[in-house]
MOPAC internal coordinates of N, CA, C and O (Angstrom, degrees):
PM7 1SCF
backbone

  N    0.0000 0     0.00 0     0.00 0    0    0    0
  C    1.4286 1     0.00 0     0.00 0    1    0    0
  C    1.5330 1   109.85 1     0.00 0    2    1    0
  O    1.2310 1   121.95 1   148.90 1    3    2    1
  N    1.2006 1   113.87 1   -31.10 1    3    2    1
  C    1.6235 1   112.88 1  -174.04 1    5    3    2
  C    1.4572 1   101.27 1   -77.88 1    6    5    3
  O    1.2310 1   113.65 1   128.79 1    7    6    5
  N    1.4229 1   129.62 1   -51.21 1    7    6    5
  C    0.8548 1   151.16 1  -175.56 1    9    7    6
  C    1.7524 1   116.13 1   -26.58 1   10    9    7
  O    1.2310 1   134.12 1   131.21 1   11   10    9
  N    1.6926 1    90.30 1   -48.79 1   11   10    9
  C    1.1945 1   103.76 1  -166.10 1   13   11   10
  C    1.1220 1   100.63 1  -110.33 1   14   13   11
  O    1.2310 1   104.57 1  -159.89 1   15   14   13
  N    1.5294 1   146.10 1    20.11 1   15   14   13
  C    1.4754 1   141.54 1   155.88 1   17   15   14
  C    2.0892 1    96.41 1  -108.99 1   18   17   15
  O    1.2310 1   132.24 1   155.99 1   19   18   17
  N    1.0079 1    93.97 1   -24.01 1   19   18   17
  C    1.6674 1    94.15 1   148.39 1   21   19   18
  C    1.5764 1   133.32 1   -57.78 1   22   21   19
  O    1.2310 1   131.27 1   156.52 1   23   22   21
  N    1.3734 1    95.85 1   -23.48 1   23   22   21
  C    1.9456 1   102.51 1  -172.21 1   25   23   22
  C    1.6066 1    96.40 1   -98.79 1   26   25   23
  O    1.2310 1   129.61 1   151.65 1   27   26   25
  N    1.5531 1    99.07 1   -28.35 1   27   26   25
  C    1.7298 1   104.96 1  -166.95 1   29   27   26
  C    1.2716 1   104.70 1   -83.29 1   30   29   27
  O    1.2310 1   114.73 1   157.23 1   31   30   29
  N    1.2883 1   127.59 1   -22.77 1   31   30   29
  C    1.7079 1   132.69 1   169.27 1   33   31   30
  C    1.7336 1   113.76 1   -68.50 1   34   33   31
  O    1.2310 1   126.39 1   138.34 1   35   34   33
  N    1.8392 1   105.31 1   -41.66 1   35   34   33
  C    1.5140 1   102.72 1  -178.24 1   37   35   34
  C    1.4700 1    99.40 1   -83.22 1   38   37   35
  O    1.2310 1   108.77 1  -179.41 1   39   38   37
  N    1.3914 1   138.63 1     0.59 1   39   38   37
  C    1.2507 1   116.02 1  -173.70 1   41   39   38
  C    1.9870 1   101.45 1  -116.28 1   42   41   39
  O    1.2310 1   122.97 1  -155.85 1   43   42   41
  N    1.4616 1   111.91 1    24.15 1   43   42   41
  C    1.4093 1   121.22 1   146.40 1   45   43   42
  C    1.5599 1    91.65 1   103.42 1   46   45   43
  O    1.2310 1   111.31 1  -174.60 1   47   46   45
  N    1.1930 1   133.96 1     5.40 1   47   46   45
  C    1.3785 1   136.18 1   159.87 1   49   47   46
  C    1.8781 1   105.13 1   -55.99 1   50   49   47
  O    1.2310 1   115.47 1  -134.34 1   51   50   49
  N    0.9960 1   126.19 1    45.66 1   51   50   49
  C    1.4179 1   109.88 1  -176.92 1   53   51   50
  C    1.1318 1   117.08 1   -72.14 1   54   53   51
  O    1.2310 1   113.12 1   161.06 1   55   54   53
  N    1.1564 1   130.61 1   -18.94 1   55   54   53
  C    1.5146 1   128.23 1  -166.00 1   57   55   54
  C    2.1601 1   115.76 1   -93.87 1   58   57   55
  O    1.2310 1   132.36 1   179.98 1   59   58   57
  N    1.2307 1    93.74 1    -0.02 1   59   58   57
  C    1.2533 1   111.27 1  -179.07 1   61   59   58
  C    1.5213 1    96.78 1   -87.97 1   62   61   59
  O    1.2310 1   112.83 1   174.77 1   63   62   61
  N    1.3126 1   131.15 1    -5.23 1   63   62   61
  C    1.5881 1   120.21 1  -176.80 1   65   63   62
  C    1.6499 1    92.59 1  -138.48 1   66   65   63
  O    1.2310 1   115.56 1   173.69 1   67   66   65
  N    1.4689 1   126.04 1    -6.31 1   67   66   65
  C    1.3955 1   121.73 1   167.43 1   69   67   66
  C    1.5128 1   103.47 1   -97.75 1   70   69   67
  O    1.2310 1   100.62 1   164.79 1   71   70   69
  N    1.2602 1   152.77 1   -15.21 1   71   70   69
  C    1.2678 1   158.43 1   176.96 1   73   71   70
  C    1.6777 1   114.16 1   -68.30 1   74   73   71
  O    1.2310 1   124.14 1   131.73 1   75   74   73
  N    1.4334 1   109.66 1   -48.27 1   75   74   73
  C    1.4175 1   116.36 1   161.03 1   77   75   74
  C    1.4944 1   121.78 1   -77.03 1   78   77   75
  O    1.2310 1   123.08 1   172.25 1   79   78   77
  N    1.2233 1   111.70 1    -7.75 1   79   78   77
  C    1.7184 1   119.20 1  -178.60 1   81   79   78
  C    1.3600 1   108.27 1   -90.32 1   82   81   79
  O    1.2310 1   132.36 1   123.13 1   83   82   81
  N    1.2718 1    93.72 1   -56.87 1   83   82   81
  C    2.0196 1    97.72 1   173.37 1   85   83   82
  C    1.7970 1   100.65 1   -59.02 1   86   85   83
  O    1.2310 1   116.66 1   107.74 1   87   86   85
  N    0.6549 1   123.95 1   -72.26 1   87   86   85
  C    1.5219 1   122.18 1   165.28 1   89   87   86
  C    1.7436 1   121.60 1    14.26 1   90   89   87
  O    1.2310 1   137.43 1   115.10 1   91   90   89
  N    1.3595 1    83.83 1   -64.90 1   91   90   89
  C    1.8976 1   116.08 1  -166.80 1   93   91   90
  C    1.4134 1    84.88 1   -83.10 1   94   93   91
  O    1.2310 1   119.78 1   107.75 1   95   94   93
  N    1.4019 1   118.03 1   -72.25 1   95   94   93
  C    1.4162 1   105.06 1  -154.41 1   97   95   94
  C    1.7051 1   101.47 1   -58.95 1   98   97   95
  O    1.2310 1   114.74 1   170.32 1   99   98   97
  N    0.9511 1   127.58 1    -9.68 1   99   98   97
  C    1.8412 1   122.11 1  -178.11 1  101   99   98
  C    1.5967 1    85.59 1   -92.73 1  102  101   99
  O    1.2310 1    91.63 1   151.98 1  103  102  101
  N    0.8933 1   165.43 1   -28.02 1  103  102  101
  C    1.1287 1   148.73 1  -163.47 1  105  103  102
  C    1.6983 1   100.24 1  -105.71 1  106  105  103
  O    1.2310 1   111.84 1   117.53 1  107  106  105
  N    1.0245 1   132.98 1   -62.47 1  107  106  105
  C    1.5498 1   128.36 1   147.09 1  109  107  106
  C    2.1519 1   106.58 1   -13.85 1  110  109  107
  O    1.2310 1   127.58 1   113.35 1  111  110  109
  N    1.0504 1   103.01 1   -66.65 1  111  110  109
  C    1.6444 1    98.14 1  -168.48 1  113  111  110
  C    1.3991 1   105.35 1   -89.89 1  114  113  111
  O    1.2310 1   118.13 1  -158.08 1  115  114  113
  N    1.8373 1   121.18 1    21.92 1  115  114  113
  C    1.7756 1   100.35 1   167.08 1  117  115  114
  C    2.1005 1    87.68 1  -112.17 1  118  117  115
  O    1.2310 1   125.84 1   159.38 1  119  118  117
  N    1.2049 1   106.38 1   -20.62 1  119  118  117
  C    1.4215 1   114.28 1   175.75 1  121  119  118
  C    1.9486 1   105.47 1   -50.99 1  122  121  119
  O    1.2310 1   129.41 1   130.98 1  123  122  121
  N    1.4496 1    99.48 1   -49.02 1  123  122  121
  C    1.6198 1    99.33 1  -155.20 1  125  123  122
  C    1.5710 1   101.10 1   -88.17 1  126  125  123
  O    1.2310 1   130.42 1   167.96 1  127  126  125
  N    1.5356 1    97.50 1   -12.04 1  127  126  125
  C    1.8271 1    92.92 1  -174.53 1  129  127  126
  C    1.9143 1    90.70 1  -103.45 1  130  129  127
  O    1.2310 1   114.71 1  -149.67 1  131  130  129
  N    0.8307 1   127.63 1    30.33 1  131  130  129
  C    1.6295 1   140.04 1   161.57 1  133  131  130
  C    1.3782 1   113.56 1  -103.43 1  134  133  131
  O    1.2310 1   127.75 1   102.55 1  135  134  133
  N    1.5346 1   102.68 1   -77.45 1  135  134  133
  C    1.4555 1   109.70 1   168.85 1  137  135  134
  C    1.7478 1   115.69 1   -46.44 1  138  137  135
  O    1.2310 1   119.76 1   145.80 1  139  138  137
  N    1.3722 1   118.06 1   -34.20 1  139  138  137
  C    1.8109 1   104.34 1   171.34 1  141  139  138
  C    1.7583 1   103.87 1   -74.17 1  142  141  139
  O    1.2310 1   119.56 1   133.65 1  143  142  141
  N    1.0305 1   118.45 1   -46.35 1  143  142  141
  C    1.6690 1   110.17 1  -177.49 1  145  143  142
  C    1.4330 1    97.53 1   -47.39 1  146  145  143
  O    1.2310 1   110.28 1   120.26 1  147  146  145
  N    1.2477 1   135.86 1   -59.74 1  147  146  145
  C    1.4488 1   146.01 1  -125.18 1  149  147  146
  C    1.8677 1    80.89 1   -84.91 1  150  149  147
  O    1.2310 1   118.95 1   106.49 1  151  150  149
  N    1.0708 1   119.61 1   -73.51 1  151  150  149
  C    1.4604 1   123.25 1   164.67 1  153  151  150
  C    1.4246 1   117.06 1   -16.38 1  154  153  151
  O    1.2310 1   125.03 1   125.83 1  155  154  153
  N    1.2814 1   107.94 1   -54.17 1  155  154  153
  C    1.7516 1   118.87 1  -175.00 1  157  155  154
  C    1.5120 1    97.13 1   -52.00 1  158  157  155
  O    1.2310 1   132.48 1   123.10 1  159  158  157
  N    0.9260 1    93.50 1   -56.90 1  159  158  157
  C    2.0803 1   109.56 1  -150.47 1  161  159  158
  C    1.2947 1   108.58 1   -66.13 1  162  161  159
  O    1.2310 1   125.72 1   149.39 1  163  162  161
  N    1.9517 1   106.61 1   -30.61 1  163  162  161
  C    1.4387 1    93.70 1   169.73 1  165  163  162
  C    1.4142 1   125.93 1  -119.66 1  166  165  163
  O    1.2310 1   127.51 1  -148.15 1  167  166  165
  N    1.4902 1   103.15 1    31.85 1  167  166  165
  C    1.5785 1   105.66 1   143.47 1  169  167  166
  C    1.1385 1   143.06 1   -90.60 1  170  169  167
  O    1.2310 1   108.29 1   -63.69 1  171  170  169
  N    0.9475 1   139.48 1   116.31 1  171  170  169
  C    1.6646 1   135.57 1  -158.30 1  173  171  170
  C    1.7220 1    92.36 1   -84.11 1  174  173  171
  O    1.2310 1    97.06 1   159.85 1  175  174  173
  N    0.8792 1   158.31 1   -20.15 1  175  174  173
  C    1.6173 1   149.41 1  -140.38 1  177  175  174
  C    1.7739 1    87.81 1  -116.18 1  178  177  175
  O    1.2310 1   110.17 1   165.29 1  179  178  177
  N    1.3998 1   136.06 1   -14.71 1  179  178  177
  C    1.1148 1   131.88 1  -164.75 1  181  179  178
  C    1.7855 1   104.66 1   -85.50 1  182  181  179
  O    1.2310 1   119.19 1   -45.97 1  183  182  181
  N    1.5538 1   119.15 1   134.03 1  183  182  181
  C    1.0807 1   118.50 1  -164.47 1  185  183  182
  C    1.5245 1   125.71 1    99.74 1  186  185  183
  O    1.2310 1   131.36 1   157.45 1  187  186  185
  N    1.8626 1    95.68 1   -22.55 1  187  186  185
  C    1.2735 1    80.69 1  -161.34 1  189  187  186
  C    1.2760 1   110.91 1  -119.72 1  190  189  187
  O    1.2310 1   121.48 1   -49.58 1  191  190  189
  N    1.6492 1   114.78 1   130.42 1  191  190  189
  C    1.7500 1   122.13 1  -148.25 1  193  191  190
  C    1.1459 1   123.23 1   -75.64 1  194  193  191
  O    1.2310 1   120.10 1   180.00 1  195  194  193

């Protein structure tokens, strides 16, 4: 299977292995910008100087 999305990447298919990457990384960066809000909200000491 790699093999052959290996042949499909050198033969200018790039977006067939960047389509699932952008993917992850958007789902990776709505996870980490959740988990920092979620953090915010339940620290009480945040804000305060």
């Amino acid at each position: 299977m790699l093999s052959e999305s290996l042949r499909g990447i050198m033969a200018g298919y790039w977006w067939l292995a960047a389509a699932p990457g952008l993917g992850l990384m958007l789902v990776a960066l709505a996870v980490e910008c959740f988990g920092e809000a979620l953090r915010r909200a339940a620290d009480p000491s945040e804000g305060v100087a």
